[in-house]
N, C-alpha and C positions, 0 to 999 in steps of 0.2 A: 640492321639494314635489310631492306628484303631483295631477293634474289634478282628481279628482275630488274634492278639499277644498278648492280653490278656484267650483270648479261649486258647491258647496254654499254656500259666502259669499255665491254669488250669486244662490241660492235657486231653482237649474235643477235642475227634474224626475228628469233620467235622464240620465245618460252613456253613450252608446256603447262596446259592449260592449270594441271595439280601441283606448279612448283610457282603460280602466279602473285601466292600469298606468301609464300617461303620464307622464315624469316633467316636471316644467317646470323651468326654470332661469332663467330671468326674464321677467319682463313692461316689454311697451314697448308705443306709440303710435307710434312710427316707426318706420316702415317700412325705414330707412335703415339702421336698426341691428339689426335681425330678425339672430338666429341661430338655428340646429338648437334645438330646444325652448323658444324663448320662445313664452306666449302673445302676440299680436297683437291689441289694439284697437283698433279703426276709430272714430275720430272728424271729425264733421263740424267743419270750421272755416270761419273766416272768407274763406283764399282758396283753400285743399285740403279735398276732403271723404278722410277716411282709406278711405271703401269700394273710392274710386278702387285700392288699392294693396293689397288682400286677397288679389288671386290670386298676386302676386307676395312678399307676405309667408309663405304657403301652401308656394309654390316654393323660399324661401328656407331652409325646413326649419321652418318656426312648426309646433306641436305644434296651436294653435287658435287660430282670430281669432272676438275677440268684438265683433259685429256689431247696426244693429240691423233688419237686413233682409236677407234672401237675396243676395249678391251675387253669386254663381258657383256656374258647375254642376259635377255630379262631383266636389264635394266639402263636402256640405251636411252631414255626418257629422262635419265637420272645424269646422263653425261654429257658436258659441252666441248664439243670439240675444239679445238683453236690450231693454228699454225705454230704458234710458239709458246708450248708449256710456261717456259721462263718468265717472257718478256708479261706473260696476261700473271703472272704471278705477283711482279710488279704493278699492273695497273690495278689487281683486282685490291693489293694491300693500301695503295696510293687512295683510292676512293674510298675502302671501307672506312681509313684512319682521317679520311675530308681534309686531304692535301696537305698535311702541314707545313709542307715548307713554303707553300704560296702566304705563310700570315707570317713571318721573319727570315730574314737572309740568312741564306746555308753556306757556310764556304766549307769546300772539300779540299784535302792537305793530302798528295801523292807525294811517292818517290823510293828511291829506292833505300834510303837512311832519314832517318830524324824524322819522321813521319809523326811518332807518337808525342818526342818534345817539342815539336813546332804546335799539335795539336794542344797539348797543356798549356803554352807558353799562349797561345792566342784563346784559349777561352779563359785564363788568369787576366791577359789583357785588356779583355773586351769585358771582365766582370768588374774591373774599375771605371768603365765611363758608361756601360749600360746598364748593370746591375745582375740582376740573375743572367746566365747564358750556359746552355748545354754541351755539352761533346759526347763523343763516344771514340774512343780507343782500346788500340790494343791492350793496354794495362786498365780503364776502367770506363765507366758513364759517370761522370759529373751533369749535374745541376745547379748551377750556383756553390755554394758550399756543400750541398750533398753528394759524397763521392761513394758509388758502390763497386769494387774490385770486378771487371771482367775475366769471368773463369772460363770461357768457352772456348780459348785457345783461337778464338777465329775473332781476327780484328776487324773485316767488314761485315755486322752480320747477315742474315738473310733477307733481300727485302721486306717482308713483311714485320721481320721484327726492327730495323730500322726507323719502317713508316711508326710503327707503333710508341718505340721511344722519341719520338719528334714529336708525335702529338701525345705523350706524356711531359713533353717538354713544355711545350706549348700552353699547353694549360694548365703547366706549372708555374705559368710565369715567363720562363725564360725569352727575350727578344733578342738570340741571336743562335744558331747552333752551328757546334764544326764538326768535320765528320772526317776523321782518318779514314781516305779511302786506296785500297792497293788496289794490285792490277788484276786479283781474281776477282774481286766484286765491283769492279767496272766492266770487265770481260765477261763475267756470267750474270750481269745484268740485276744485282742487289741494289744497284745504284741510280735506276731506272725510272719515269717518272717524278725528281726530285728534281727542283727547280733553287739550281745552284746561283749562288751571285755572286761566287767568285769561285778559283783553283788557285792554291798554292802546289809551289814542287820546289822541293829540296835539291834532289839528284836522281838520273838514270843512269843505273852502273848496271850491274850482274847478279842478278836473282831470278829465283823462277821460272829457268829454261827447263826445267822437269814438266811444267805447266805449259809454256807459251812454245817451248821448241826452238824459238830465235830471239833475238835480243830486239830484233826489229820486231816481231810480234809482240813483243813483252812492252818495248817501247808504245806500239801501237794503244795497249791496250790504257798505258800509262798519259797518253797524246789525247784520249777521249774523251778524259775529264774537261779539256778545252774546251772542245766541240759542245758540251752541254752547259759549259759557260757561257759561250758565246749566243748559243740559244737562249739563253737567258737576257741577255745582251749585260753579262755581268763582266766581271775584270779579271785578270791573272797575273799571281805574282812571279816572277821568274828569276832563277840562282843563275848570273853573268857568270859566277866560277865555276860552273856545269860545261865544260867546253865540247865534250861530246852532243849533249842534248840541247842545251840551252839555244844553238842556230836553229836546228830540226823543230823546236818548239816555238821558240818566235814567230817561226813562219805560218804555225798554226793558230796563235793567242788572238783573243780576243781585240776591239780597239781600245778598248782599257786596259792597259799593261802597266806594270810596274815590275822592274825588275830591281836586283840586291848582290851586294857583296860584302862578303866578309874578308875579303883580297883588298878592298880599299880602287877595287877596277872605277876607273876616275867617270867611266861611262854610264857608269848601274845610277838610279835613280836615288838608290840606299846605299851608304856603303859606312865601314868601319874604320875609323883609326886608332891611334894610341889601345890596342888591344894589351890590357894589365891583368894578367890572373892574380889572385887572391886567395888569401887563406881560406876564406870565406865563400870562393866562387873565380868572377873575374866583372871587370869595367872594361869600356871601353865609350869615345865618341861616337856616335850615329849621327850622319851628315844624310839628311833627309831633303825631301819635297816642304816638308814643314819647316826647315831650319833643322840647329845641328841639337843634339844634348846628350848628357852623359846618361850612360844608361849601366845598370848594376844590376847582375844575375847573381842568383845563389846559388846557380848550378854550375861544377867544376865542369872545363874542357872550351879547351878555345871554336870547337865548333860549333857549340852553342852558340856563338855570334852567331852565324848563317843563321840557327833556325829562331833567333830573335829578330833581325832584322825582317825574316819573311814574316812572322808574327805581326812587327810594326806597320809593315809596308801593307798587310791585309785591312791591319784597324784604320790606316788611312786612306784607303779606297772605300772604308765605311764611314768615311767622314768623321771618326772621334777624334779628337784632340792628342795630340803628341803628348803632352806633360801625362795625362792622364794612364794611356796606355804605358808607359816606362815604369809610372808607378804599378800596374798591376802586374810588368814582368819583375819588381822587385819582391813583389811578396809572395812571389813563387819560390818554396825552400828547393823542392824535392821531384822529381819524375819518377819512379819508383821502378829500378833495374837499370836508370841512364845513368851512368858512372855515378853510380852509390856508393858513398864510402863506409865501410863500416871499421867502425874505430872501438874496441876495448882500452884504447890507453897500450898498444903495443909499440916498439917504437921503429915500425915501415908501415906503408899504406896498403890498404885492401880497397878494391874495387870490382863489385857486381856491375857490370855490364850487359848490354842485352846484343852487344857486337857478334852477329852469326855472317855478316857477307866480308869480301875479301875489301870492300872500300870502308866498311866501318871497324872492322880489325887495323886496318892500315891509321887509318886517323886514330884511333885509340891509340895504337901502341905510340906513334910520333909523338904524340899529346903526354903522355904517360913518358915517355922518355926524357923530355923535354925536364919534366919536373921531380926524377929520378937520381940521385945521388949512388946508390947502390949499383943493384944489379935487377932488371925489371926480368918479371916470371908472369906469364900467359900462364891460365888453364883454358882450354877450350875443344869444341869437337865440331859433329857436324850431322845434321842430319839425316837420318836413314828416309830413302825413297823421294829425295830430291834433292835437286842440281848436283850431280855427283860432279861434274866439271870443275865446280870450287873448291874441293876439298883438296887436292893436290897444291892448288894455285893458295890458300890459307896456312898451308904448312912451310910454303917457302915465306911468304910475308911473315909469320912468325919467328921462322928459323932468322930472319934477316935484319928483323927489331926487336925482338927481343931476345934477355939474355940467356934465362932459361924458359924451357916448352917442356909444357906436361897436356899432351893430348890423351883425352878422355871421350865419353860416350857424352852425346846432347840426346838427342830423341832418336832412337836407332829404330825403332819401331817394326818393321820384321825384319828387317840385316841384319847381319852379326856385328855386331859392334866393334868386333877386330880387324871386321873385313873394311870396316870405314875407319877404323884409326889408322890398318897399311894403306891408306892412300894418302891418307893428312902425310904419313911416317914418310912416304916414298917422296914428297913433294920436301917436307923438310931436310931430309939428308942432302937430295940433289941440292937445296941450296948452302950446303956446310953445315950441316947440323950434323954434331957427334952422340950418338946413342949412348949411354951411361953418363956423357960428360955434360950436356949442356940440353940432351931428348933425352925423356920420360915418356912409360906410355902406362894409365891405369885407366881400365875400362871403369870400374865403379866408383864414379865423380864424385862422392863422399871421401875417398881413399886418394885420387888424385887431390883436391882441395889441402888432404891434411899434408901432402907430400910440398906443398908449395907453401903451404903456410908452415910448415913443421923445419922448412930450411931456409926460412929467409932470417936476413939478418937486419939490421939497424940501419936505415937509409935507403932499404929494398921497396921496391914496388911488387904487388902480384896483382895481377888482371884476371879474372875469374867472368868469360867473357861467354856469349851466346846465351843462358838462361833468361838472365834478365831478372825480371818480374816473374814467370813463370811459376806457374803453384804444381808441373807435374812433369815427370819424364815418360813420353811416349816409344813401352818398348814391344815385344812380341804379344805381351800376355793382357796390355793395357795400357794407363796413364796409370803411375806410381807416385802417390805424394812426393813434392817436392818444393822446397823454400834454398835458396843462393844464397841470401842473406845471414840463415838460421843453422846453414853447413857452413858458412864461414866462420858466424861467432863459435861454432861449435870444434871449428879443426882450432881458432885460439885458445879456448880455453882447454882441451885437450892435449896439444903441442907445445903450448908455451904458459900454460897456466892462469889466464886471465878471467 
């Protein structure tokens, strides 16, 4: 695309008369990745400002870095100024990639839990009455059956790379895509330019005040998924069992609403009854807009109803068929890091979870308790250089549902990893936890794992909770290879010989 149709997205004056032919060949925000004709946008971040790295992007062969200030001399010919680095970073990827979301409907899936299995569950949905359909999640990008693992640890990712997998989508085929989006890549504007035709949300609980500051910011940024639905003049699906957020957000939704419960709330448009877990998963009724029917998940944990029903209640403000959408949340096995069980043939349960906030640790362990004979065991930590407010508040829900706690290290990243386990520690004692008897504390989560799989007994549960999917532990010196799954089988067949 040459220069001068992207200048105009951006609503700049005049192009220089030797950048008239320009051709571009992609745009980036890193600097690291600059080649001969990409433009370059300089944005300010939280611990790099991108102007730092203009003249060197310049050097690299960038055809123009857009800027929102003069950064360098002898070659101010070369740079477009804008008001908002960010915001023209989105429009400039938006047009370079020729809109894709304007040629099939995008729905975006917020919240502060079940974001990534609502996002599975509805492009597994939508792959049985439309055919091919994309997403992009925290654990991977699907296309139809093509699934490639996301390793970039960043669930929304940068505008530009978003625009670019839609229209890799798009003219793959796919006529439909979802897009897990949280509240940093609504707030920092990855999300921008996409023309949504629906939001789903799950819940607004406690995450992210290291980011947002307040819960009402956080919520704010989480409320603006709306607004760009509405823009769209598209629908939103809303959790009636969200009782904090759920009024606040009403008031904001679009006039196509659909709301859901997995409470059986007689009022929601969706709701749930006869809820029956299974060996296998769980069933349960769905009393719909469409009529009622039994609907069968393969995936263990009764709050997978919730993020099935908003899955349902999406495909039917797309107009597909009830029967059809149930059959494709049945041939969903697996989310990979959502209560994965991993089984050797030992005789207690193991479960990888990706539970890191204090509302999805609470529903885990209830969940988990519920189906527990023994004595249920947590492993879990907490992240270094955000929301330190949680980690106290995680150690007493631990201390208080389950039976033993062994807190460990999650991504400590430059803290000290003991300095975040005495607060988890200080949060579990004040709620009756007894250190040696029923608190454990091992910083290296390979050693805590075998300490909870090394003592359980016959009817025991352990929850191996906050990684997830996860392929690394973020600590001072980097990311450290890391698999949940593959320290689990590994503390079985070490501890118990399997």
């Amino acid at each position: 695309m040459l220069w001068p149709a992207l200048a105009a997205a951006l609503g700049l004056a005049s192009v220089p008369e030797e950048l008239q032919g320009a051709e571009v060949t992609a745009i980036t925000n890193d600097s690291r990745r600059v080649q001969p004709g990409n433009v370059f946008v300089a944005i300010p971040g939280q611990h790099l400002d991108g102007h730092d790295f203009v003249a060197s992007a310049l050097e690299q062969g960038a055809v123009v870095a857009v800027v929102s200030h003069e950064v360098t001399r002898g070659e101010s010919r070369r740079l477009a100024v804008v008001d908002d680095p960010m915001g023209a970073l989105a429009i400039l990827a938006a047009t370079f990639y020729g809109h894709p979301s304007d040629a099939v409907p995008v729905v975006g899936i917020t919240g502060t839990d079940g974001k990534t299995t609502t996002t599975t569950m509805l492009q597994a949905a939508l792959s049985a009455t439309l055919g091919k359909v994309g997403s992009l999640s925290t654990v991977d990008f699907r296309m139809g059956s093509e699934i490639e693992p996301n390793l970039t640890r960043q669930t929304t990712l940068e505008s530009v790379d978003v625009q670019a997998w839609m229209r890799r989508m798009v003219d793959g085929g796919c006529r439909a895509i979802v897009l897990e989006s949280t509240s940093h890549g609504l707030a920092l504007g990855r999300l921008d330019q996409i023309r949504f035709a629906g939001a789903i949300y799950t819940n607004v609980t406690h995450e992210h005040l290291d980011f947002h500051g307040t819960w009402e910011a956080y919520f704010e940024a989480k409320a603006s998924l709306l607004d760009r639905a509405s823009e769209s003049a598209g629908f939103a699906v809303l959790n009636r069992d969200d009782s904090r957020a759920f009024p606040l957000l009403r008031q904001r939704a679009p006039k196509r609403l659909l709301t859901y419960s997995a409470r059986g709330d007689s009022e929601a448009d969706i709701r749930a009854q006869n809820i029956t877990p299974e060996s296998a998963g769980i069933r349960f009724t769905a009393l719909t807009t469409a009529g009622p029917i039994e609907v069968r998940l393969a995936t263990a944990g009764r709050w997978n109803v919730g993020n099935a029903l908003a899955a349902l209640g999406a495909g039917l403000m797309l107009e597909q068929p009830l029967p059809g959408l149930v059959a494709g949340l049945a041939e969903l096995k697996a989310v990979p890091g959502r209560m994965e069980r991993v089984d050797l043939g030992q005789p207690f349960a193991v479960f990888v979870d990706y539970a890191h906030t204090p509302a999805a640790l609470t529903v885990a362990l209830h969940e988990l308790r519920a189906a527990t004979a023994g004595r249920l065991w947590v492993v879990f930590g907490s992240a270094g250089e955000r929301d330190t407010a949680k980690r106290a508040e995680m150690g007493r829900i631990a201390a208080q549902l389950a039976d033993q706690v062994v807190i460990t290290s999650e991504d400590p990243r430059s803290e000290d990893p003991e300095v975040i386990i005495d607060e988890i520690w200080r949060g579990a004692v004040a709620a009756g936890a007894e250190p040696a008897a029923n608190l454990h504390r091992e910083a290296e989560r390979d050693r805590a794992i075998r300490i909870a799989v090394g003592a359980a007994l016959p009817g025991d549960t352990v929850l191996l909770a906050g990684k997830g999917h996860e392929h690394s532990i973020l600590g001072a010196s980097g990311a450290a290879p890391w698999d949940e799954r593959a320290a689990a089988e590994a503390a079985l067949r070490e501890t118990k010989g399997y």
